[in-house]
KOLGU-4560 file (N, C-alpha, C; in nm, 3 decimals, padded with zeros to 5 digits):
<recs>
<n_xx: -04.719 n_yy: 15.790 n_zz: 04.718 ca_xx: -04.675 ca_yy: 15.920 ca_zz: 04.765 c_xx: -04.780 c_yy: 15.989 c_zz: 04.851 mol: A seq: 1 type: UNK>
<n_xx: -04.917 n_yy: 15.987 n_zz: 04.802 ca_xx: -05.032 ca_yy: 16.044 ca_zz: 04.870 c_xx: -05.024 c_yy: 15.997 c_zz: 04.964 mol: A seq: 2 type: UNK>
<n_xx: -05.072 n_yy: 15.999 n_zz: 05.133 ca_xx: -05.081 ca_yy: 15.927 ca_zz: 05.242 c_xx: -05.183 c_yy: 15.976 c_zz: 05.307 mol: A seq: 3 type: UNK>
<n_xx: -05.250 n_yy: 15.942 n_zz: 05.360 ca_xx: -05.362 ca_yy: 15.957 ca_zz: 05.501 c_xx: -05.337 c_yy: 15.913 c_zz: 05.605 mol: A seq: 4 type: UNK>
<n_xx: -05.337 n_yy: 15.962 n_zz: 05.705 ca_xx: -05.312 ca_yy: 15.884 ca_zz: 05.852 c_xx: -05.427 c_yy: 15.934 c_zz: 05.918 mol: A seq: 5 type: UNK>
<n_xx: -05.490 n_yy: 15.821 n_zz: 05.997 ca_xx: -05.539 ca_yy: 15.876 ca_zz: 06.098 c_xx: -05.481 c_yy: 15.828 c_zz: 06.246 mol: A seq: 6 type: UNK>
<n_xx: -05.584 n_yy: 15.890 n_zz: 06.312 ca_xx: -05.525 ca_yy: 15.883 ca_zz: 06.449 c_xx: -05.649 c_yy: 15.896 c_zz: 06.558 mol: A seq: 7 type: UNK>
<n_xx: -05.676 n_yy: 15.872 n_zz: 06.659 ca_xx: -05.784 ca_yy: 15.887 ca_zz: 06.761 c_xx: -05.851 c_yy: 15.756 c_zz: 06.770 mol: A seq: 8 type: UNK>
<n_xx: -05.862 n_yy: 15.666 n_zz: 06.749 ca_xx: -05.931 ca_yy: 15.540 ca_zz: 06.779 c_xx: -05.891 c_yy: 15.491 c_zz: 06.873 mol: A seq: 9 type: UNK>
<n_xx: -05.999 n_yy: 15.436 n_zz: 06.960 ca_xx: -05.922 ca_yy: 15.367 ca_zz: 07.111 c_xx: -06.079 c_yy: 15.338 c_zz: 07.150 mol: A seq: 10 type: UNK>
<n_xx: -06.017 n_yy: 15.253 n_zz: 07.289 ca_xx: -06.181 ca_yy: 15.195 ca_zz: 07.331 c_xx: -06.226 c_yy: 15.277 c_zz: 07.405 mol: A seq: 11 type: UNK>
<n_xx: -06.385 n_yy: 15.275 n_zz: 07.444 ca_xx: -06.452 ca_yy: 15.396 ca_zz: 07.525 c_xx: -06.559 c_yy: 15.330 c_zz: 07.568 mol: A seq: 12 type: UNK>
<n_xx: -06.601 n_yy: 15.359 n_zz: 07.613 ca_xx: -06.779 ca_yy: 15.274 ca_zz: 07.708 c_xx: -06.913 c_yy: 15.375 c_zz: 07.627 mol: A seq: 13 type: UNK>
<n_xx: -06.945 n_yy: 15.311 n_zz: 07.626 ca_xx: -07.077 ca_yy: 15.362 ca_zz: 07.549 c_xx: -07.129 c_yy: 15.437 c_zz: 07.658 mol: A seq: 14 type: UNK>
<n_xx: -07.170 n_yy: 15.536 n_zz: 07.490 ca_xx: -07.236 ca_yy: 15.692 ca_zz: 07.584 c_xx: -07.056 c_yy: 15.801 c_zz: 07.567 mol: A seq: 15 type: UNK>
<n_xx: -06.950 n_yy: 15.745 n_zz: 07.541 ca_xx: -06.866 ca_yy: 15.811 ca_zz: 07.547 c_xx: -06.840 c_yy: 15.862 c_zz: 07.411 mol: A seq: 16 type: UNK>
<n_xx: -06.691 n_yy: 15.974 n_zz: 07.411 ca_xx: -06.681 ca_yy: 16.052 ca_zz: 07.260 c_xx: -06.574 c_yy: 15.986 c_zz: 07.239 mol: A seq: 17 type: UNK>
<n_xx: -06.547 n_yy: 16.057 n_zz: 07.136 ca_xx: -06.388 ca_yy: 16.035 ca_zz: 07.104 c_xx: -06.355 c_yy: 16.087 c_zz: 06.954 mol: A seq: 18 type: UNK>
<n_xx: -06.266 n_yy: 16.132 n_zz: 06.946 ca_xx: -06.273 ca_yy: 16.246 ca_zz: 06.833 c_xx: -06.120 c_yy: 16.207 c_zz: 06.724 mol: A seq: 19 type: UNK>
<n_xx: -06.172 n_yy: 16.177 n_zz: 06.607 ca_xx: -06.096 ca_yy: 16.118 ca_zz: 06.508 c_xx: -05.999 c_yy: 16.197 c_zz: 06.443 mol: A seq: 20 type: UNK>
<n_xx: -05.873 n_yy: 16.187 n_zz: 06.382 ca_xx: -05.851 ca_yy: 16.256 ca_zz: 06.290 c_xx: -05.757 c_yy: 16.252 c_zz: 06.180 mol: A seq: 21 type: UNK>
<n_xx: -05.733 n_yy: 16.304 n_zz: 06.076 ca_xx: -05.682 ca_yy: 16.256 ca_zz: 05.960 c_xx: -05.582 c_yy: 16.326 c_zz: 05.893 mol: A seq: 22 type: UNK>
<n_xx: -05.469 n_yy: 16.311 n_zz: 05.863 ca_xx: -05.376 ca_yy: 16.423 ca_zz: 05.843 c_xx: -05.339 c_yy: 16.369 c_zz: 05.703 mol: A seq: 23 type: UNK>
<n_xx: -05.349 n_yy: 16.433 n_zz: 05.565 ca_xx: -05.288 ca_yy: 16.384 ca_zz: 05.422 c_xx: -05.183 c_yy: 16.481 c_zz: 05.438 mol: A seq: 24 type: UNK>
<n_xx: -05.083 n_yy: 16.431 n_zz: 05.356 ca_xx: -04.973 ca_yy: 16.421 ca_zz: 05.297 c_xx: -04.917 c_yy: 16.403 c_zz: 05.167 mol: A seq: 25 type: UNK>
<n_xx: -04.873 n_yy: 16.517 n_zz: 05.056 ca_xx: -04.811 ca_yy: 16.387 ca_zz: 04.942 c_xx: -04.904 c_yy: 16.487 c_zz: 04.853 mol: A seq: 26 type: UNK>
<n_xx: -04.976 n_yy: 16.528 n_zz: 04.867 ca_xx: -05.090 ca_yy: 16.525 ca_zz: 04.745 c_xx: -05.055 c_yy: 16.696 c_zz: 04.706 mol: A seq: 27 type: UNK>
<n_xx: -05.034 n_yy: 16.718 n_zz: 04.555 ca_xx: -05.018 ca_yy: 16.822 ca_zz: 04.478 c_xx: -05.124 c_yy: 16.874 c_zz: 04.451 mol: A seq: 28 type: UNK>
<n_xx: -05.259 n_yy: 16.799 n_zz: 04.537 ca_xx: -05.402 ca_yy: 16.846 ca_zz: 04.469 c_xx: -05.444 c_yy: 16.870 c_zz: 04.594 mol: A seq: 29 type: UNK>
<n_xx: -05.562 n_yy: 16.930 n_zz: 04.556 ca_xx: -05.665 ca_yy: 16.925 ca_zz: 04.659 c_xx: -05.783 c_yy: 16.847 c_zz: 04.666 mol: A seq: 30 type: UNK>
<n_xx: -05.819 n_yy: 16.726 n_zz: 04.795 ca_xx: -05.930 ca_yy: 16.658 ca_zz: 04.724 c_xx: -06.077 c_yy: 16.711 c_zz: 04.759 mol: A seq: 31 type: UNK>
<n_xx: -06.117 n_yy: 16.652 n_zz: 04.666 ca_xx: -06.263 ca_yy: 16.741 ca_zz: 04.625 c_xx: -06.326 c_yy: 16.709 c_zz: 04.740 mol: A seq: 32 type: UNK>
<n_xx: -06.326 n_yy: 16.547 n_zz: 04.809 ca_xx: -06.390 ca_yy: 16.524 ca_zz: 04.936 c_xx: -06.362 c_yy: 16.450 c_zz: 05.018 mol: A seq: 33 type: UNK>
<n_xx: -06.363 n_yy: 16.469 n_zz: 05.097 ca_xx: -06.297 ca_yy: 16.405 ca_zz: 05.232 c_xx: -06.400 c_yy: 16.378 c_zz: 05.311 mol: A seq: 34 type: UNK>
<n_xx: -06.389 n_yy: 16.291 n_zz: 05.383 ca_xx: -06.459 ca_yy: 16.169 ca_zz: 05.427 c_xx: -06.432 c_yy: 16.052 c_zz: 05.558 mol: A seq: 35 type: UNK>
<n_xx: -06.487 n_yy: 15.950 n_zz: 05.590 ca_xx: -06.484 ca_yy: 15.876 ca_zz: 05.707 c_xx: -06.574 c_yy: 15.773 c_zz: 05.694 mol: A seq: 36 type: UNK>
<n_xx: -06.521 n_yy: 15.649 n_zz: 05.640 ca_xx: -06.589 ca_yy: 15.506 ca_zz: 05.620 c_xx: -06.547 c_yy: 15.400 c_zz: 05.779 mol: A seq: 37 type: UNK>
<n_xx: -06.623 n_yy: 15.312 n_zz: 05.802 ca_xx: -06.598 ca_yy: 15.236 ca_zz: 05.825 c_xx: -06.672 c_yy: 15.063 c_zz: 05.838 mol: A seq: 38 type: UNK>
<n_xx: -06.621 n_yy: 14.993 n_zz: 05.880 ca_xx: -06.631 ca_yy: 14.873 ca_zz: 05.814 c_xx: -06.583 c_yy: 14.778 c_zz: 05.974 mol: A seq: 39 type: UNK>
<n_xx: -06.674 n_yy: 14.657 n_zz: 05.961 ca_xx: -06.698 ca_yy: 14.575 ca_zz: 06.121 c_xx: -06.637 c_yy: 14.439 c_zz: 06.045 mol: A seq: 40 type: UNK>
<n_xx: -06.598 n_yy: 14.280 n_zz: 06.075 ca_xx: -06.560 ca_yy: 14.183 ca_zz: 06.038 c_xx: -06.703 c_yy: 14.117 c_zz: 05.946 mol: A seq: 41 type: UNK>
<n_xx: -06.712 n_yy: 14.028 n_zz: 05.814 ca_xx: -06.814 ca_yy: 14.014 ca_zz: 05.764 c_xx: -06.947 c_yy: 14.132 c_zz: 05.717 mol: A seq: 42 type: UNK>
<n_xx: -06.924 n_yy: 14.268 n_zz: 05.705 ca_xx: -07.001 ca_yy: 14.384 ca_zz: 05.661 c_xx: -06.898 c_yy: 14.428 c_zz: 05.548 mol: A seq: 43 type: UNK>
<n_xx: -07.024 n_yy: 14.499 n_zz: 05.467 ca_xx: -06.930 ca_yy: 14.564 ca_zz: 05.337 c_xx: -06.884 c_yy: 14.736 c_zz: 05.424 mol: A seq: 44 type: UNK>
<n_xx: -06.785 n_yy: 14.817 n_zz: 05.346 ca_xx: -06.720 ca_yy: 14.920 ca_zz: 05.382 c_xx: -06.862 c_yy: 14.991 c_zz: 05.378 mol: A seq: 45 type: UNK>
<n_xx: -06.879 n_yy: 15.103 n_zz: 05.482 ca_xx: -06.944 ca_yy: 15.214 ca_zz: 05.489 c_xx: -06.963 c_yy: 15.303 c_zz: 05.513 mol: A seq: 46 type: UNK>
<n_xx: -06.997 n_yy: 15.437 n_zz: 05.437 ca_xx: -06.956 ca_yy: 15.587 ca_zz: 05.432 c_xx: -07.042 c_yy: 15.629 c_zz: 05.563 mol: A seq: 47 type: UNK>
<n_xx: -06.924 n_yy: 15.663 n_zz: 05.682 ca_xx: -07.009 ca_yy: 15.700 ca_zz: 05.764 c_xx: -07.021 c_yy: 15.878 c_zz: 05.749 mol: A seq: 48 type: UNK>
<n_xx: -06.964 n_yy: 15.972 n_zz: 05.675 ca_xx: -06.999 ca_yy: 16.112 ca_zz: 05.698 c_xx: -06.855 c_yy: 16.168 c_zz: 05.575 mol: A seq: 49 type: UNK>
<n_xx: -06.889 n_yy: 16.236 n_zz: 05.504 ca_xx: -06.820 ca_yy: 16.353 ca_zz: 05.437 c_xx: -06.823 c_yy: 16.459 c_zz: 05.389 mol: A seq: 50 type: UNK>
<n_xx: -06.730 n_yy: 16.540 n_zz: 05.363 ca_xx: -06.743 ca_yy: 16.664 ca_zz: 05.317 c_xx: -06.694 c_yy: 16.719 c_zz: 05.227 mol: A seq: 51 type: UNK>
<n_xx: -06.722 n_yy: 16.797 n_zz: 05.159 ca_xx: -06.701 ca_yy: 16.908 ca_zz: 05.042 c_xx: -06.612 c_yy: 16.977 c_zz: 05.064 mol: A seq: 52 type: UNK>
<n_xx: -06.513 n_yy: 17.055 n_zz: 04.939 ca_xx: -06.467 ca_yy: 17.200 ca_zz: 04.981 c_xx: -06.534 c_yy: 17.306 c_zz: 05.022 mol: A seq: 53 type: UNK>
<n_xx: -06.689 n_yy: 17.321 n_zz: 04.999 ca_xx: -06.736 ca_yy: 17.437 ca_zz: 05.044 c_xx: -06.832 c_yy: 17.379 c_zz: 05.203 mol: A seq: 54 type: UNK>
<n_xx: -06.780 n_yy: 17.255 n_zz: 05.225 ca_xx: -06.841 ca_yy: 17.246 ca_zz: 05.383 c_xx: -06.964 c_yy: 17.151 c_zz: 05.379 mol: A seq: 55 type: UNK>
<n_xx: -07.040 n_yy: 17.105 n_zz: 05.225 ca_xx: -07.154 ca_yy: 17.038 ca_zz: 05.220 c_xx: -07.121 c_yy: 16.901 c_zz: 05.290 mol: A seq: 56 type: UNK>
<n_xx: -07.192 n_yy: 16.881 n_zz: 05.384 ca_xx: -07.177 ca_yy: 16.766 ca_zz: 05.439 c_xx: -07.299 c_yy: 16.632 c_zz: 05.419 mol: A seq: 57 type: UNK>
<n_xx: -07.214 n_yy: 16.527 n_zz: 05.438 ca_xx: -07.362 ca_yy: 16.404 ca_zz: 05.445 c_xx: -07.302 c_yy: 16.283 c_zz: 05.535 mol: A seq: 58 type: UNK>
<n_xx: -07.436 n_yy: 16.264 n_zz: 05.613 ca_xx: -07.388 ca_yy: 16.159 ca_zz: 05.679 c_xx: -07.461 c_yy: 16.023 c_zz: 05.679 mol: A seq: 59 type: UNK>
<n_xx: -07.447 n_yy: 15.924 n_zz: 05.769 ca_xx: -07.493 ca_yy: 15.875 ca_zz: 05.778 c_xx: -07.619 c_yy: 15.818 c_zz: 05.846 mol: A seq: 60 type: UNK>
<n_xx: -07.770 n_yy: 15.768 n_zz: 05.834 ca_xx: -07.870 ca_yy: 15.798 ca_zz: 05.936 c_xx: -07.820 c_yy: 15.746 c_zz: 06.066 mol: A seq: 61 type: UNK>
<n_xx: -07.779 n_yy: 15.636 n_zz: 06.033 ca_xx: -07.719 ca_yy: 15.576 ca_zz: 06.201 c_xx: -07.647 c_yy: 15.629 c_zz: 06.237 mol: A seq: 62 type: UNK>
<n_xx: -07.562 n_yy: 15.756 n_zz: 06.205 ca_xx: -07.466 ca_yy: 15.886 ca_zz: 06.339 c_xx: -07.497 c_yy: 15.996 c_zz: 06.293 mol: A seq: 63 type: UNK>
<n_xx: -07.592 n_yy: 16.042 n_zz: 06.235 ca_xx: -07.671 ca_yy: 16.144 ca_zz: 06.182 c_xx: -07.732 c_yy: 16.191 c_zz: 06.327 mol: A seq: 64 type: UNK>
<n_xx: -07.640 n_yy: 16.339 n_zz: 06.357 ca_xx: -07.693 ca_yy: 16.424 ca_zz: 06.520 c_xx: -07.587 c_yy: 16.397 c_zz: 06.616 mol: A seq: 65 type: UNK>
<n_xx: -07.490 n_yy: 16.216 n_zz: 06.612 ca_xx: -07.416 ca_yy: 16.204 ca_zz: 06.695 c_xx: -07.284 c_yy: 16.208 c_zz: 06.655 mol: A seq: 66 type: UNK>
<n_xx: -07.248 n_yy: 16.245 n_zz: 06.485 ca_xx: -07.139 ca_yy: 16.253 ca_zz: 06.501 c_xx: -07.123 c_yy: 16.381 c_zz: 06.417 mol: A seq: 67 type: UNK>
<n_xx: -07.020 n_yy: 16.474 n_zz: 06.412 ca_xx: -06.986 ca_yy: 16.568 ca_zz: 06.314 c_xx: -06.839 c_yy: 16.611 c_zz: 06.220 mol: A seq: 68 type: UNK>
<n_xx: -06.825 n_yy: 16.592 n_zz: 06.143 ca_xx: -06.719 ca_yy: 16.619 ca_zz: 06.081 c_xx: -06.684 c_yy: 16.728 c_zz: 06.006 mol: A seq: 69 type: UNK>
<n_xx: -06.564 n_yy: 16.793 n_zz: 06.035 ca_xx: -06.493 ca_yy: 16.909 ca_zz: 06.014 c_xx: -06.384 c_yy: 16.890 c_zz: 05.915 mol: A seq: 70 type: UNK>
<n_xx: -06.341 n_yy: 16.946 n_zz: 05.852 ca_xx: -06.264 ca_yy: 17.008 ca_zz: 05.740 c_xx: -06.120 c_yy: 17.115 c_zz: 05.776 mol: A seq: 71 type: UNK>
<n_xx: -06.016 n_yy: 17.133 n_zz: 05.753 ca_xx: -05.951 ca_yy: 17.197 ca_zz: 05.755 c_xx: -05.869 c_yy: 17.211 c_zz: 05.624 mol: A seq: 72 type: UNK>
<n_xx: -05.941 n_yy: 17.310 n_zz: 05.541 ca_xx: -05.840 ca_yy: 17.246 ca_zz: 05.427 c_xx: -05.711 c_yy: 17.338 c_zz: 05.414 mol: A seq: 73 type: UNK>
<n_xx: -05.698 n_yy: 17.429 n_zz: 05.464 ca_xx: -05.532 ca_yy: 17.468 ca_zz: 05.512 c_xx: -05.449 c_yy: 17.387 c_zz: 05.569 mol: A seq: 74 type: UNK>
<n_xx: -05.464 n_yy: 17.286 n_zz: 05.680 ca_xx: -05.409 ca_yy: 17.211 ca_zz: 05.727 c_xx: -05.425 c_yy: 17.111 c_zz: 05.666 mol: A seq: 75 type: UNK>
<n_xx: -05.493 n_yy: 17.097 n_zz: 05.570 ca_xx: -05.502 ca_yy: 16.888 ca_zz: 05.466 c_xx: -05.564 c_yy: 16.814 c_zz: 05.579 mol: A seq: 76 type: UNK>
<n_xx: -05.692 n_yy: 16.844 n_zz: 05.673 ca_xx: -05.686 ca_yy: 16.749 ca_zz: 05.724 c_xx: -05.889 c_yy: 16.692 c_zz: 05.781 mol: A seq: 77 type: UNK>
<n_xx: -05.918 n_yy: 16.651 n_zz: 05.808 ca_xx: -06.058 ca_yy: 16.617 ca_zz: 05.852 c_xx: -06.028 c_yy: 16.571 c_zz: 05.927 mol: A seq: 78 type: UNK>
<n_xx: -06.195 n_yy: 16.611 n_zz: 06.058 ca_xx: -06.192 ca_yy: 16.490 ca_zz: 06.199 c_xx: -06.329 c_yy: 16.481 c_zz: 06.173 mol: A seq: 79 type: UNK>
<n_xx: -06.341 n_yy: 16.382 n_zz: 06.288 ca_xx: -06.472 ca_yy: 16.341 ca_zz: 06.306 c_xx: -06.489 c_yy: 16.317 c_zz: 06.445 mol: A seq: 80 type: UNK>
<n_xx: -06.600 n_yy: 16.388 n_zz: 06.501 ca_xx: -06.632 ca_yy: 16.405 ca_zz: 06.623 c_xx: -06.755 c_yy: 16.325 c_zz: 06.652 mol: A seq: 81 type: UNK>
<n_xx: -06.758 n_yy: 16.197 n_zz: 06.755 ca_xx: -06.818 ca_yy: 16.112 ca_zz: 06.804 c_xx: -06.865 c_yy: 16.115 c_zz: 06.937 mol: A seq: 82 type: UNK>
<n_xx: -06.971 n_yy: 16.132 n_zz: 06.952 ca_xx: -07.071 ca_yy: 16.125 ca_zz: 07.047 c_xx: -07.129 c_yy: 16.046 c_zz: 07.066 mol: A seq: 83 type: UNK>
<n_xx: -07.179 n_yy: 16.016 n_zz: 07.189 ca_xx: -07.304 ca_yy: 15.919 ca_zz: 07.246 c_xx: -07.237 c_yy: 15.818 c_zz: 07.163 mol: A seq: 84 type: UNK>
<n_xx: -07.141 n_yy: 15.671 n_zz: 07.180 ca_xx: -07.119 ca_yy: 15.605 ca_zz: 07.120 c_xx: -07.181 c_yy: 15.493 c_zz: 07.136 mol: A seq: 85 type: UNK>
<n_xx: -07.248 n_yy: 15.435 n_zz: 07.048 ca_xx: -07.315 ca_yy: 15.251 ca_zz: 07.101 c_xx: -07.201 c_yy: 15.184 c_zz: 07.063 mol: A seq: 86 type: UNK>
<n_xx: -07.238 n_yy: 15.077 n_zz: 07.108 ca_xx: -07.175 ca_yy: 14.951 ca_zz: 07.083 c_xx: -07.149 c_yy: 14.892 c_zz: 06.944 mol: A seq: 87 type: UNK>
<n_xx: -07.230 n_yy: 14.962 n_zz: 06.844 ca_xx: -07.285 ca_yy: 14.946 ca_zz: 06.701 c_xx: -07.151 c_yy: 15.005 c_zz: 06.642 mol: A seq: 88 type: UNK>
<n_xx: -07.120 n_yy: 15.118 n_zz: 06.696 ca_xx: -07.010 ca_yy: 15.194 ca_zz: 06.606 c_xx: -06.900 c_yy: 15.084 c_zz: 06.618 mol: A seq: 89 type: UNK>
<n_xx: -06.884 n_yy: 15.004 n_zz: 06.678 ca_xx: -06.782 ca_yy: 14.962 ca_zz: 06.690 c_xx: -06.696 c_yy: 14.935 c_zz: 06.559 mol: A seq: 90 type: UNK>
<n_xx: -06.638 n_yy: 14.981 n_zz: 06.487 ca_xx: -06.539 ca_yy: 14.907 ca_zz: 06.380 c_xx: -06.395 c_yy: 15.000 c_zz: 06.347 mol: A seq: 91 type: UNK>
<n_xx: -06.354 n_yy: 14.952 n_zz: 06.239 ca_xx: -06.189 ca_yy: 15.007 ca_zz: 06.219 c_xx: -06.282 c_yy: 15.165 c_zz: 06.123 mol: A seq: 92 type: UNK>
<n_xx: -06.241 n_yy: 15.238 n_zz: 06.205 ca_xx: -06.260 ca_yy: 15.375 ca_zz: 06.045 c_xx: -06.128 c_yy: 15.410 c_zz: 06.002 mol: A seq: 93 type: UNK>
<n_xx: -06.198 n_yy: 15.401 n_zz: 05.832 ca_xx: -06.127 ca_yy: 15.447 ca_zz: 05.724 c_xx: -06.099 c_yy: 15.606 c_zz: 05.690 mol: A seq: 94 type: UNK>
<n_xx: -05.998 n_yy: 15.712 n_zz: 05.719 ca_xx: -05.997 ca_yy: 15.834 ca_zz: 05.663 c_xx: -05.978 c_yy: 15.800 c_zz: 05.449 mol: A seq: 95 type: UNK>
<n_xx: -06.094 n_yy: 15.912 n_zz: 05.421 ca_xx: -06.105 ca_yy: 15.886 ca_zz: 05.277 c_xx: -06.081 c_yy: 16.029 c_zz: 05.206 mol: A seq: 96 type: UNK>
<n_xx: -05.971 n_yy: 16.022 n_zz: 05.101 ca_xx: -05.970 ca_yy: 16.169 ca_zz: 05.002 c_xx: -06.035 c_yy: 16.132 c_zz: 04.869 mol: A seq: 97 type: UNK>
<n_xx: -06.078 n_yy: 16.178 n_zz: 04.803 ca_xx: -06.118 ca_yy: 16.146 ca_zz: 04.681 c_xx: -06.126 c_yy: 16.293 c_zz: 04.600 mol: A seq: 98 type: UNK>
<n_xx: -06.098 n_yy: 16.258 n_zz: 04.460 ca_xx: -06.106 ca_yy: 16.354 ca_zz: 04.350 c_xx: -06.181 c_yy: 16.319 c_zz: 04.263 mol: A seq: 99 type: UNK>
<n_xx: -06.213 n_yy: 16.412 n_zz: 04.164 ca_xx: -06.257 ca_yy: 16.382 ca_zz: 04.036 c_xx: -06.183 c_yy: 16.427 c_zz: 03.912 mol: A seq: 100 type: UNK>
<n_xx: -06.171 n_yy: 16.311 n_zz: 03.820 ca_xx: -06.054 ca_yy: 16.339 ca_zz: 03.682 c_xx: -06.130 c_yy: 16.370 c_zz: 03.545 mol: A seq: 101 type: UNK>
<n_xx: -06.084 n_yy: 16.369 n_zz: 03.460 ca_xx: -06.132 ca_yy: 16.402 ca_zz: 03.343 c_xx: -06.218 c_yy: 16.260 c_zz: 03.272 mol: A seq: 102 type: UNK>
<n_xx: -06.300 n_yy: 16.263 n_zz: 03.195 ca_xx: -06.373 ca_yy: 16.122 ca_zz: 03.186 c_xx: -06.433 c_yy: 16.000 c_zz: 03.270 mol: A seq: 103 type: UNK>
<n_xx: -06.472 n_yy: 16.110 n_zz: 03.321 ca_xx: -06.600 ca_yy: 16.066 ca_zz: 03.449 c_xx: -06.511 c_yy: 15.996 c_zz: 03.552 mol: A seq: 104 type: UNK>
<n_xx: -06.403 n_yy: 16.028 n_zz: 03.609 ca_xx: -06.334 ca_yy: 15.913 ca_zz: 03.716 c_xx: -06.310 c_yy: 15.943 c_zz: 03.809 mol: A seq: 105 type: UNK>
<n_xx: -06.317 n_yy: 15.889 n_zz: 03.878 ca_xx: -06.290 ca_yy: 15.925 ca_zz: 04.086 c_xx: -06.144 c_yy: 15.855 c_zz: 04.140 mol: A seq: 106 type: UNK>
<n_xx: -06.063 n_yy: 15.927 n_zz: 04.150 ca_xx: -05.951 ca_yy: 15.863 ca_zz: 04.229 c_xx: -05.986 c_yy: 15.872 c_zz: 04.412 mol: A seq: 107 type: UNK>
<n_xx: -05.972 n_yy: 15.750 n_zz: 04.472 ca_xx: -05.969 ca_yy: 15.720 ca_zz: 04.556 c_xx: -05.874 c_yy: 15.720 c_zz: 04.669 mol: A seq: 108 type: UNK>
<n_xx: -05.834 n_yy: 15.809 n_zz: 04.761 ca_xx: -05.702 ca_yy: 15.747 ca_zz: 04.888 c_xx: -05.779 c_yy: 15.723 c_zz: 05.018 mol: A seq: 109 type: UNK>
<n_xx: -05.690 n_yy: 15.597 n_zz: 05.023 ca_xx: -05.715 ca_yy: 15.537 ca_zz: 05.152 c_xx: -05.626 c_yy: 15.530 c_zz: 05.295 mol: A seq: 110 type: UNK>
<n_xx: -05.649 n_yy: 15.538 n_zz: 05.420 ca_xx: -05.599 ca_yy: 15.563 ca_zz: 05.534 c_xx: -05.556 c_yy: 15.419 c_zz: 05.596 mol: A seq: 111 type: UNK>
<n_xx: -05.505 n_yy: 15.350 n_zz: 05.688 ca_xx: -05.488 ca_yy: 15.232 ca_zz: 05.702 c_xx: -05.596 c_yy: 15.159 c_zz: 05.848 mol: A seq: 112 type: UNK>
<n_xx: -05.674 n_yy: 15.246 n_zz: 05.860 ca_xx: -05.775 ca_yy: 15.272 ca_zz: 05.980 c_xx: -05.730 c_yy: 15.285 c_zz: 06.110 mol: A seq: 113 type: UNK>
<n_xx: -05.810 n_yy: 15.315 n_zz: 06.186 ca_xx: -05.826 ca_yy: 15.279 ca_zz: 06.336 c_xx: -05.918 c_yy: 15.249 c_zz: 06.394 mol: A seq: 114 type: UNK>
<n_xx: -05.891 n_yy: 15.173 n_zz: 06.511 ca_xx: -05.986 ca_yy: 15.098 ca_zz: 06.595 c_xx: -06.058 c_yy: 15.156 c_zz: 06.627 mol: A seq: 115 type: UNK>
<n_xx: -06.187 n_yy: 15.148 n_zz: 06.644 ca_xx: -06.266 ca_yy: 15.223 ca_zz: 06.759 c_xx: -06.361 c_yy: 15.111 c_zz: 06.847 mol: A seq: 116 type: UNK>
<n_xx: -06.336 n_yy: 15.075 n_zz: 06.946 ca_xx: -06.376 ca_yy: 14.949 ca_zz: 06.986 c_xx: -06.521 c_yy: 15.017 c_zz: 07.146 mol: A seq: 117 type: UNK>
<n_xx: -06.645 n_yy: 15.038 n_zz: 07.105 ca_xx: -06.735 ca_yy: 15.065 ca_zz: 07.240 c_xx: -06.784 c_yy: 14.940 c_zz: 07.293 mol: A seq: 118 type: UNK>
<n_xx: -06.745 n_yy: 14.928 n_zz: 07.440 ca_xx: -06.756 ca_yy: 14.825 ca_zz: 07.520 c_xx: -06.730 c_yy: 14.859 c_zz: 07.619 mol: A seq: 119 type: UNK>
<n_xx: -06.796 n_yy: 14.851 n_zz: 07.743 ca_xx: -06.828 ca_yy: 14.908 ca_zz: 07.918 c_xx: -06.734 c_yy: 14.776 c_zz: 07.934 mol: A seq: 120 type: UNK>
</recs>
């Protein structure tokens, strides 16, 4: 029932932006944090930047300055704003909601990704 979509991935030449974004659906809750993983062919998944309800953010050192992510939690939704792109970013990003339950547990939703492919 929960859903994530994102949307904004496409190819760009390095040095270029391109600005992500994530629209949930479905959910009777609010999640505690929202987020932006992604993951290249043969690498494990990785948290590139998320955020809090009150805005605390963390990112990652490798797009730490070049990328920023925003919150809308009236609208259910997070982006992520990409700058100066290398060639490095290249992979599928994951939009991520997550909660916390009673007896220490984290429910997890996942987005079905998008491309982001940097290459001149």
């Amino acid at each position: 029932q929960v859903q994530l979509v994102e949307s904004g991935g496409d190819l760009v030449q390095p040095g270029g932006s391109l600005r992500l974004s994530c629209v949930a659906s479905g959910n009777s809750f609010t999640f505690d944090v929202m987020g932006w993983y992604r993951q290249s062919p043969g690498k494990e998944r990785e948290l590139v930047a998320s955020t809090t309800l009150r805005g605390r953010t963390n990112y990652a050192d490798s797009v730490r300055y070049r990328f920023t992510i925003s919150r809308d939690n009236a609208m259910n939704t997070v982006n992520l704003q990409m700058n100066s792109l290398k060639s490095e970013d290249t992979a599928v990003y994951y939009c991520n909601g997550a909660v916390y339950l009673p007896g220490a547990r984290r429910a997890d939703y996942w987005g079905q990704g998008t491309q982001v492919t940097v290459s001149s």
